[in-house]
C-alpha positions, 0 to 999 in steps of 0.5 A, a space after each residue: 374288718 368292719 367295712 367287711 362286716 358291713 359288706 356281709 350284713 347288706 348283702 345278707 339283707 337281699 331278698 334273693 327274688 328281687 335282690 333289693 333290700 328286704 321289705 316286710 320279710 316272710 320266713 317260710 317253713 325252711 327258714 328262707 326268707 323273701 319280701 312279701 310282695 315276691 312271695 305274693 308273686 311266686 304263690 300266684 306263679 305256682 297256680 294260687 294254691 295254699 302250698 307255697 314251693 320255696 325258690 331256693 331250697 324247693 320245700 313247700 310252706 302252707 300258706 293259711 287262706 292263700 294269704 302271704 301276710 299270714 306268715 310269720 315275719 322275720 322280726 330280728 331280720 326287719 329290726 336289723 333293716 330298720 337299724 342299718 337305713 339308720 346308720 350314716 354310711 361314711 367315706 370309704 376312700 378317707 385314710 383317716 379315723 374319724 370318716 365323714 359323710 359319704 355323699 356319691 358313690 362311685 359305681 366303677 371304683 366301688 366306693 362311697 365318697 365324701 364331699 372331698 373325694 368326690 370333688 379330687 376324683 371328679 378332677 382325676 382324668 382317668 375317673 371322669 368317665 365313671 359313672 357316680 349316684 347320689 347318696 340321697 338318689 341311693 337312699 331313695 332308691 330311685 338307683 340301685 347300687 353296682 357293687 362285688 361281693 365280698 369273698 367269705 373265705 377272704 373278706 377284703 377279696 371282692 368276688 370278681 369271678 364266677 365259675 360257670 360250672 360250680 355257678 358260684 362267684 369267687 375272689 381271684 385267690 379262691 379261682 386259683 386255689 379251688 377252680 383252677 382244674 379242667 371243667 372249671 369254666 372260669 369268667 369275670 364277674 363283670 362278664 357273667 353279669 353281662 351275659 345274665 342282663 342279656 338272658 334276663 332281656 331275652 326273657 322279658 322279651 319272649 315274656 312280653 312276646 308271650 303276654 302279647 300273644 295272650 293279651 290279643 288272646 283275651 281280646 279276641 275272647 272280648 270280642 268274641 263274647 261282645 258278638 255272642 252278647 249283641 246277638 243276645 240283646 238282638 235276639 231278645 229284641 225280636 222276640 219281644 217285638 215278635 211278641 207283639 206282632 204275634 198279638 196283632 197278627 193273632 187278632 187279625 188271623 182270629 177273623 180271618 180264620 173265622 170267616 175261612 170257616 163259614 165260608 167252607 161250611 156255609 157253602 155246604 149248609 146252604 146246599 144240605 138246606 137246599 137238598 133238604 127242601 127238595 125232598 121236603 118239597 117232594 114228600 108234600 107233593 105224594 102226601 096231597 095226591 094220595 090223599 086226594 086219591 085215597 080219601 075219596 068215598 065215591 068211585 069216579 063214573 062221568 067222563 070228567 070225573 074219570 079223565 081227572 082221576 087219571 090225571 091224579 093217578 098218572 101224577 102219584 105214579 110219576 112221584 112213584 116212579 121217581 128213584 129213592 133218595 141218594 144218601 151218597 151226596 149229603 154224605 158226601 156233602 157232610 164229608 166235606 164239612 166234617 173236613 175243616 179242622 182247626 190245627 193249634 199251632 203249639 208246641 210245648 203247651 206254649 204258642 211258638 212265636 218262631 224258632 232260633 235257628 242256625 244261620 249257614 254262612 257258606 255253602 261251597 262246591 267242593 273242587 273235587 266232586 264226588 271223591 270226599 273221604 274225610 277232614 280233620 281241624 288243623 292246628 291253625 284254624 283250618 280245615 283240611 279235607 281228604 279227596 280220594 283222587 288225590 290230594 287233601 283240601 284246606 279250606 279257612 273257617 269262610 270257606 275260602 279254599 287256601 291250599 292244596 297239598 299231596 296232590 298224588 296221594 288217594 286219601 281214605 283218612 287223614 290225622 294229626 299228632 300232637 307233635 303236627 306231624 300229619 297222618 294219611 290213610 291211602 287207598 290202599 290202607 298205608 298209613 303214611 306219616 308227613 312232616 308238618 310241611 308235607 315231607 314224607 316221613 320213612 315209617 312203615 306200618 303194617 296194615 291190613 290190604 284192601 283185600 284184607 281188611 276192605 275199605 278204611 277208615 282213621 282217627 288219632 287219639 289223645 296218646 297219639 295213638 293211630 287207631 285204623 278201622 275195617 268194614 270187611 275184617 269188622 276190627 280196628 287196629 291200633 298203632 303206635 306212632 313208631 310204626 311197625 305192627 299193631 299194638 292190639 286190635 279191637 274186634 267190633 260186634 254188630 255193624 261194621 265200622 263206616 267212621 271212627 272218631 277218638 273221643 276221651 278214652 272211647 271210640 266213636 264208631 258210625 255205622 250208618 243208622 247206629 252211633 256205638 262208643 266203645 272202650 279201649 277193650 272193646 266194651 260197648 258202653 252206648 249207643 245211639 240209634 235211628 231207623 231210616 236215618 244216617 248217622 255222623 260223629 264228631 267231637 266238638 270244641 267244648 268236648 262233648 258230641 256232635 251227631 248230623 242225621 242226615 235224611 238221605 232221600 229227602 236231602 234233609 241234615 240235623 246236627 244236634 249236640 250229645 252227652 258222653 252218655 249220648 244223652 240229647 242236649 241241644 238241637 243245633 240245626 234243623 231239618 236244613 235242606 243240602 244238595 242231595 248227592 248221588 253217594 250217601 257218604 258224609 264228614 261232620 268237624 268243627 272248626 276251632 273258631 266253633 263253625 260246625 261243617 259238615 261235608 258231602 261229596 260235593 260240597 261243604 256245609 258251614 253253619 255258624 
């Protein structure tokens, strides 16, 4: 009886998280009781919070601070461990009263051993193969100890079974007497301790799988913000070295621009200096003949006298006959010179040094040309592209073109479930579903024909939620994934729908020269507008908005980064120049590595 005491008393000292004997025990709010260490563990599981869930009984504890060592300890529970690591632990096998030391255990017999024993049982043929430990390895808990617990109902009945249903051990009498009925699946112990070493490897398996998984995770993140940082360190390199160049350079243009100036000006000076001196020249040469005309007292009778008057009077009536002066030319001259400005190169009350620019890593002619119809970032990375001939285009985040799928379909949209079944829009407004390997689905929808509806577009939100929209009925429809008719419609005022894009609990609607958010009823909430210009929506990786305005006509794309409230928050590429194709008809994604694309008819963008 008191060897059956003992057995309840140790197991009764287990923590039931790590099945070892109880170190620094916490009692929670329920009364259980676990090591500190483990409640460390399953507080930092639950997401580091201040409620602690119980792992037996579920019931939550506050923890003060997220602290653990601020529960209270179980002081009768920590003394009565402290007692029994005292105690000796005596021969179980000895008949006689008087027990001596146990020094092995034997892990098959399930018995503490003497000196005595243990030398018999080591001679015993049958006992060879049986795995013994040490009591000063066991006491140092370098191995821990295999053995059956014993059965409450029979206390000298080790429990031997576990019922599979009822997920309780139970002694051979307690099998018979209450899980002997159908239903009951009834194995040995040792069987079921088999089985759940297997499921806990398999576990730590998929765990370590998992965490491997996560820690790559980490160090593409590593890598990916040691790439931002040399870019950083870089970037800020040339802007200093920049800087003084600009010094040097601004010094040196300073001269230059200087001496551009008196050459332009001077030119025209001299030349204003030179017309200046010809009518001054002219104004003497009247003032001297008139005077020596006018101012004469006699009138000129001899023959010399005349034939030099003559003389004077032809010259002053040479001077008279000659046109009044032309103020066009000086004028023109002064127009000239008034020309030459100097225009500050600044921007922002600051000298611009330059600009931080994005880099284009790929500029890809598309297979298929002038037949593009949409794209959407797949869950792998990639991007796929939907040709209206037919077929939709995988292209990687390096614009290497690596698949090709559904090849006779004509795609006007394409789309992903949260499940990766695929969504595909075709030409004439079906809504198709595929299986991740492109198997075609048996699920109709009721859409609107071309006829109908005119041409369409698609998008999938977050509930997964098939929204189609049209330009001739100017409405968008919604779907549910089932199939079969539309869950609502949404009438759209104002342009028709050109794209559509799921954002959050908005629609994205691009109707050329206006970008519109609407909510689920339709409410316009913002809007965004630019005259002369095409406008395209996406939705970036950090949630917020993507808009290219694309200047058609002179082949001009600029990709900025907006709000939910299309409020401006970044420029992100700059009137870059594209390949201007003959069908204004734009898709702008990104990529989930963060490359922005932006694809024409004709080719793929992908900035970086």
């Amino acid at each position: 009886m008191a060897e059956a005491l003992k057995n309840v008393i140790t197991q009764s000292l287990e923590c039931p998280v790590c099945l070892n004997t109880f170190t620094d025990p916490k009692i929670l709010s329920c009364s259980h009781t676990y090591c500190k260490a483990c409640l460390d563990n399953v507080l930092e599981c639950n997401g580091h919070g201040q409620m602690l869930r119980c792992p037996v009984c579920r019931a939550e504890t506050q923890v003060p601070n997220q602290d653990v060592s601020k529960l209270p300890t179980n002081l009768a529970l920590k003394s009565l461990i402290e007692d029994v690591k005292n105690q000796h632990q005596f021969c179980t096998n000895c008949k006689s009263e008087d027990k001596p030391h146990a020094v092995v255990y034997c892990q098959d017999c399930g018995k503490y051993l003497c000196i005595t024993c243990h030398n018999a049982h080591s001679l015993w043929q049958d006992f060879i193969s049986h795995e013994v430990l040490a009591m000063s390895e066991i006491e140092l808990g370098k191995v821990s100890v295999r053995r059956y617990r014993k059965c409450k109902k029979h206390p000298k009945k080790d429990e031997e079974c576990f019922c599979s249903d009822c997920r309780r051990f139970a002694c051979f009498r307690c099998v018979v007497m209450e899980h002997k009925d159908d239903g009951h699946r009834v194995i040995e112990a040792a069987d079921y301790e088999s089985s759940h070493l297997k499921s806990i490897n398999d576990l730590k398996s998929k765990a370590d799988k998992k965490r491997s998984c996560f820690q790559k995770y980490v160090k593409f993140i590593n890598d990916q913000k040691e790439r931002v940082s040399n870019v950083k360190k870089q970037c800020t390199d040339d802007i200093n070295e920049a800087f003084e160049e600009s010094v040097q350079q601004l010094t040196e243009k300073k001269e230059i621009l200087i001496g551009e100036v008196k050459v332009k000006t001077e030119g025209v000076e001299k030349e204003l200096d030179e017309m200046k001196k010809s009518a001054q020249e002219h104004i003497t040469h009247l003032t001297t003949i008139a005077d020596v005309l006018t101012n004469r007292t006699k009138i000129p009778l001899d023959m010399d006298a005349l034939a030099a008057h003559d003389t004077l009077c032809q010259n002053l009536q040479e001077s008279l006959n000659q046109e009044d002066p032309d103020y066009k030319r000086p004028m023109q001259l002064s127009k000239k010179g008034n020309s030459v400005t100097f225009k500050r190169n600044v921007g922002m009350g600051e000298l611009t040094l330059g600009k931080i620019v994005n880099a284009v890593a790929k500029n890809i002619a598309l297979p298929t040309k002038r037949r593009i119809n949409s794209m959407v970032s797949t869950p792998d990375g990639r991007m796929a592209v939907g040709c209206h001939t037919g077929g939709v285009e995988i292209f990687s985040a390096d614009g290497q073109l690596q698949q090709t799928v559904l090849k006779d379909v004509g795609i006007l949209g394409v789309g992903l479930l949260s499940d990766d079944r695929h969504v595909i829009l075709d030409r004439s407004n079906n809504i198709i579903l595929y299986t991740l390997e492109y198997t075609k689905l048996n699920v109709m929808f009721e859409t609107l024909s071309y006829d109908e509806g005119g041409i369409a577009n698609l998008t999938v939100d977050g509930d997964d939620q098939i929204y189609v929209s049209y330009r001739k009925a100017r409405k968008i429809q919604v779907f549910s994934p089932a199939g079969g008719k539309a869950i609502r419609e949404i009438l759209c005022d104002g342009d028709p729908p050109v794209q559509i894009t799921s954002y959050n609990d908005y629609t994205i609607i691009a109707s050329w020269e206006t970008i519109r958010l609407i909510d689920k009823q339709g409410v316009l909430k913002y809007k965004l507008a630019k005259l002369g210009c095409f406008l395209f929506a996406a939705v970036s990786k950090w949630n917020t908005i993507l808009i290219a305005t694309v200047k058609h006509d002179e082949g001009l794309v600029s990709i900025d980064e907006y709000t939910s409230a299309l409020k401006h928050v970044q420029n992100l590429v700059i009137n870059y120049k594209i390949e201007k194709p003959e069908v204004h008809w734009y898709n702008l994604q990104q990529y989930r590595s963060g490359e922005i694309t932006l694809c024409t008819p004709d080719r793929l963008y992908i900035f970086h």
